[in-house]
C-alpha positions in Angstrom: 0.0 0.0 0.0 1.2 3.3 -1.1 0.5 6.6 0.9 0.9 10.0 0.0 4.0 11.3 1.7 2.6 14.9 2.2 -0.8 12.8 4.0 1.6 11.3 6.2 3.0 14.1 7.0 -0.1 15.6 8.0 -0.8 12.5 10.3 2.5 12.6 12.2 2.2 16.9 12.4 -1.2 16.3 13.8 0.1 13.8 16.7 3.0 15.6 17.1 1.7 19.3 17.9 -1.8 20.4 19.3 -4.3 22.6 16.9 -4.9 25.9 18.9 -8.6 26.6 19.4 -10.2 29.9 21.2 -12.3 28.7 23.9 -14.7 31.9 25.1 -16.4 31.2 28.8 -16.5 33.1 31.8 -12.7 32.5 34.5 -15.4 32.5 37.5 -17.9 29.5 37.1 -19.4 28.0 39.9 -18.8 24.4 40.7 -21.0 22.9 38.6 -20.4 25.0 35.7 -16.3 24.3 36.5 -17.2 20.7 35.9 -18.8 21.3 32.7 -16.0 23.7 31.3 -13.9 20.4 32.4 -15.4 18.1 30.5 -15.4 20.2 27.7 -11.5 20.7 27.6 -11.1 17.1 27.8 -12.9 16.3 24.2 -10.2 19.1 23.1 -8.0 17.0 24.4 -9.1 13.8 23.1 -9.3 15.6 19.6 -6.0 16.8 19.7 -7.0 20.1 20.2 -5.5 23.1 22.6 -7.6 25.5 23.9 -6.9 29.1 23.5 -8.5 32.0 25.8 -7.7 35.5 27.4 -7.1 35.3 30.9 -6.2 31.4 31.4 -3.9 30.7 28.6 -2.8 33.9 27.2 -2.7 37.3 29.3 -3.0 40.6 27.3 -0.6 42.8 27.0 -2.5 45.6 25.3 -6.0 46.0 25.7 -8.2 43.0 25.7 -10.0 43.3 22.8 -7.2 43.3 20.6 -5.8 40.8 22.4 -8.8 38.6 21.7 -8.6 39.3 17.7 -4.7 38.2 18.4 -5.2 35.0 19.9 -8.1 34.1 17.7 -6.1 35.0 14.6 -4.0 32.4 15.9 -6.8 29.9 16.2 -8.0 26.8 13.6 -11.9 27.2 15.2 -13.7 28.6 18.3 -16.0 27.3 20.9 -18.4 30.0 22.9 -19.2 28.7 26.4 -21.9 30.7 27.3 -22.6 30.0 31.1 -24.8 31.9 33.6 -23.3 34.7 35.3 -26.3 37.3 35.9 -29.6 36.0 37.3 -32.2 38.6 37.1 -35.8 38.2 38.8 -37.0 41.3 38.3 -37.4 43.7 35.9 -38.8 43.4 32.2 -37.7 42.6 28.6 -38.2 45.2 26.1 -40.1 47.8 28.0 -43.6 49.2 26.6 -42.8 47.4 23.5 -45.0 44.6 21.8 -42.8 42.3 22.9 -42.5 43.0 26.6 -41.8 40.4 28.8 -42.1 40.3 32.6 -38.9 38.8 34.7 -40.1 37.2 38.1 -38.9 34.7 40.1 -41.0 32.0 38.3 -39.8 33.5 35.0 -35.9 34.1 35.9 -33.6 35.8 33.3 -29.6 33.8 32.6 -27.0 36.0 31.1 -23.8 35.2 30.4 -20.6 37.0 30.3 -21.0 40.2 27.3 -17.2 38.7 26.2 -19.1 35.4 24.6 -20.7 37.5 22.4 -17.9 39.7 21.4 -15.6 36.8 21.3 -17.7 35.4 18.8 -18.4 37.7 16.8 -14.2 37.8 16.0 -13.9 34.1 15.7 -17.3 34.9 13.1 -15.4 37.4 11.5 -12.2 35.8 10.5 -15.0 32.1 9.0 -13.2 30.3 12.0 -15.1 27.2 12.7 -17.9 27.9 15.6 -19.3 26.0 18.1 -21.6 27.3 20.8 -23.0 26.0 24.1 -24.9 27.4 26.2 -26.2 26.6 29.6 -29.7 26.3 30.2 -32.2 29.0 30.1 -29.0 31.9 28.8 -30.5 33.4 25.6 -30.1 36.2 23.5 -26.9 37.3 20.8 -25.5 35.0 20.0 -26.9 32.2 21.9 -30.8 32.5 19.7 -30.6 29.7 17.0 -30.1 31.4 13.8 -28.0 34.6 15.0 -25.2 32.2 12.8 -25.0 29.3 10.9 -24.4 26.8 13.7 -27.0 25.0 15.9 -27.0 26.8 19.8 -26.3 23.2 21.8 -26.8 22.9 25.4 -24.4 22.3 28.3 -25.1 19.7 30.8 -24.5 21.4 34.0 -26.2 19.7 36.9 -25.8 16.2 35.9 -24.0 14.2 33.1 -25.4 11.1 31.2 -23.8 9.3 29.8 -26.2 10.1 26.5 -24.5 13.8 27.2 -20.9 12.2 26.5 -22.2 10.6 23.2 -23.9 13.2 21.6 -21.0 15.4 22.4 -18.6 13.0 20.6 -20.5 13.5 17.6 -21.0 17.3 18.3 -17.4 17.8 18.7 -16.5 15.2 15.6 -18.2 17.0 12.8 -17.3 20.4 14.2 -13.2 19.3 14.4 -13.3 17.8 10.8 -13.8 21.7 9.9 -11.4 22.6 12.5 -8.9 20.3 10.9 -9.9 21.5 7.0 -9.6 25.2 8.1 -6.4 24.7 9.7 -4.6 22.6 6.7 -5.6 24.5 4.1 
């Protein structure tokens, strides 16, 4: 059998040295939402992937922003953790508009760190490969299905099933096949 010497190249580079990915979430998560972020890493891991992010990797040494477009730059894809770091319940939604919404204690409010959404609109910007998670009940930006063209999937936070693990495999399979294509070509 005959290989391509510039394919096995690309196999031994690939074991050899770590894909750098920007990985947006929040530095201060909660236990629960630590876990999950833990998880997470570890399918980078197991795809041979290393996670890029402002703050735990990299530290800026101008302004953050630019700092974010540097890194990212950098990066073969991006993943947008968007956990809850707000809990409002009380106020309202798009005041003495149509659309008004009342937020109560039945009918709580979950937003996330404003970085997830300007982290991904740069990794948008430069057609990185996208992934986004978000935890339960956090909407709005970028976390609304159809904001981009990638499905908004949702993080296990409380409790993982072994279901979770599966469907993340494939999650994170398809979405690294692009991260791999963008990065080689």
């Amino acid at each position: 059998m005959k290989l391509k010497s510039g394919f096995i190249t690309v196999i031994l580079i690939s074991h050899i040295m770590k894909i750098p990915v920007f990985v947006s979430s929040s530095t201060v998560l909660s236990q629960n939402q630590e876990k999950s972020r833990e998880k997470l890493l570890e399918l980078l891991d197991k795809f041979n992937l290393e996670p890029r992010a402002l703050g735990r990797s990299d530290y800026p040494t101008e302004y953050p922003l630019r700092e974010v477009y540097v890194i990212a730059k950098h990066c073969a894809g991006g993943i947008i953790l968007g956990f809850e770091q707000i809990r409002a319940t009380c106020g309202l939604i798009k005041p003495s508009t149509p659309d008004e919404k009342q937020i109560s204690e039945i009918s709580p409010v979950s937003i996330p760190t404003p970085w997830n959404h300007l982290e991904a609109g740069i990794i948008f910007g430069l057609h990185l490969p996208l992934l986004i998670f978000r935890q339960e009940g956090v909407f709005g930006g970028v976390f609304d299905n159809g904001v981009t063209d990638v499905f908004v999937h949702t993080i296990p936070v409380e409790t993982w099933m072994p279901s979770d693990e599966v469907s993340l495999n494939a999650i994170f399979l398809k979405w690294h096949a692009k991260v791999i294509a963008h990065y080689y070509m």
